[in-house]
C-alpha positions as a printed Julia matrix, in Angstrom:
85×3 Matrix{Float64}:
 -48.08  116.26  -38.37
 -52.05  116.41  -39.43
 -51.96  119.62  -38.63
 -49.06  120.55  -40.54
 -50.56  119.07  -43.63
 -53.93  120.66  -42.8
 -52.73  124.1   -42.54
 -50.58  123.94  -46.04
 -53.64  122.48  -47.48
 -55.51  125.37  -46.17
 -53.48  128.2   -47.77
 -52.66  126.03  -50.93
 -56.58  126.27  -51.62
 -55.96  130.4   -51.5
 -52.72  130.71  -53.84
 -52.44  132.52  -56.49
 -49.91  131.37  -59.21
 -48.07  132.11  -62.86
 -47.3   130.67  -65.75
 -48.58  127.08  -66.75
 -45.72  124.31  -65.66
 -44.04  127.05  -63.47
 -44.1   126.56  -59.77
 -44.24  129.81  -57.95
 -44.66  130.0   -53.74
 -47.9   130.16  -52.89
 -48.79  134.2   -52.14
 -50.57  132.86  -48.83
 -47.0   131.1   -47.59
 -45.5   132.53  -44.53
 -42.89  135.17  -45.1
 -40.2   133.67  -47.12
 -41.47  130.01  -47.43
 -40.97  128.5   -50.71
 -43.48  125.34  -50.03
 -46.46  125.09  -51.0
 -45.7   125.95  -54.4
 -48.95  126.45  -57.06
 -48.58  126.84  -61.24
 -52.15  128.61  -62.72
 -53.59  125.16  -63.63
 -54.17  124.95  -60.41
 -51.61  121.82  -59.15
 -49.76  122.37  -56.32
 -46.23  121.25  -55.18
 -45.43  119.78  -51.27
 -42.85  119.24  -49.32
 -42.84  118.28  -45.63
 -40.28  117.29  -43.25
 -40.83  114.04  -41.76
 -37.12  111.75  -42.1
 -38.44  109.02  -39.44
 -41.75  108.65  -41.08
 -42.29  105.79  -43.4
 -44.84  106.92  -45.58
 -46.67  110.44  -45.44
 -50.03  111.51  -47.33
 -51.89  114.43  -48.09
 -55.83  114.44  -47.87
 -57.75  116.76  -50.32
 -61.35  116.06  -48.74
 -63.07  113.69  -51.4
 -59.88  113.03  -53.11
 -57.73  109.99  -53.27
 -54.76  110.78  -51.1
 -52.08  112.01  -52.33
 -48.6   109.77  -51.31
 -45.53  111.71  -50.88
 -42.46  110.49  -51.77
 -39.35  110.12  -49.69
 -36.23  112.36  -50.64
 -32.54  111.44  -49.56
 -32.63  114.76  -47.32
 -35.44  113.74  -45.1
 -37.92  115.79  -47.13
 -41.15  113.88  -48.58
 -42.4   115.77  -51.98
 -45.96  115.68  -54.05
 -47.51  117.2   -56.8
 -51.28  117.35  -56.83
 -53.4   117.31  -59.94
 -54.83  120.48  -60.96
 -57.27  121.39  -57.86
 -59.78  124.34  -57.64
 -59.71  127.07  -54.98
């Protein structure tokens, strides 16, 4: 699981993005993966799989983590304040 959350970290500090409030997938994502998602201030969208985990975090080195919150589909989902690349 860390390294899931390390490597979308990783390529959501590379992503390129659109219009202001507009999430776009990230032009780093693997082919056809919609997650992570980046708008051009610079905030990025998450969403992991994880439906027996009871709580899941993101780090952002230096940053307070971010908590994730639980969806009814066994998704957890988090928007990050704006972050630089």
């Amino acid at each position: 699981m860390k390294q899931l959350v390390f490597g979308v970290l990783l390529f959501a500090g590379f992503c390129h993005a659109q219009d202001a409030g507009r999430f776009v997938a990230s032009s780093t994502n693997v082919y056809g993966a919609e997650y992570p998602r980046v708008d051009n201030s610079g905030r990025v969208q998450l969403r992991v799989k994880a439906p027996d985990a009871a709580k899941v975090q993101a780090d952002f080195w230096g940053r307070p983590k971010l908590d994730l919150t639980r969806q009814a589909d066994g998704y957890w989902t988090g928007t990050t304040e704006a972050l630089v690349p």
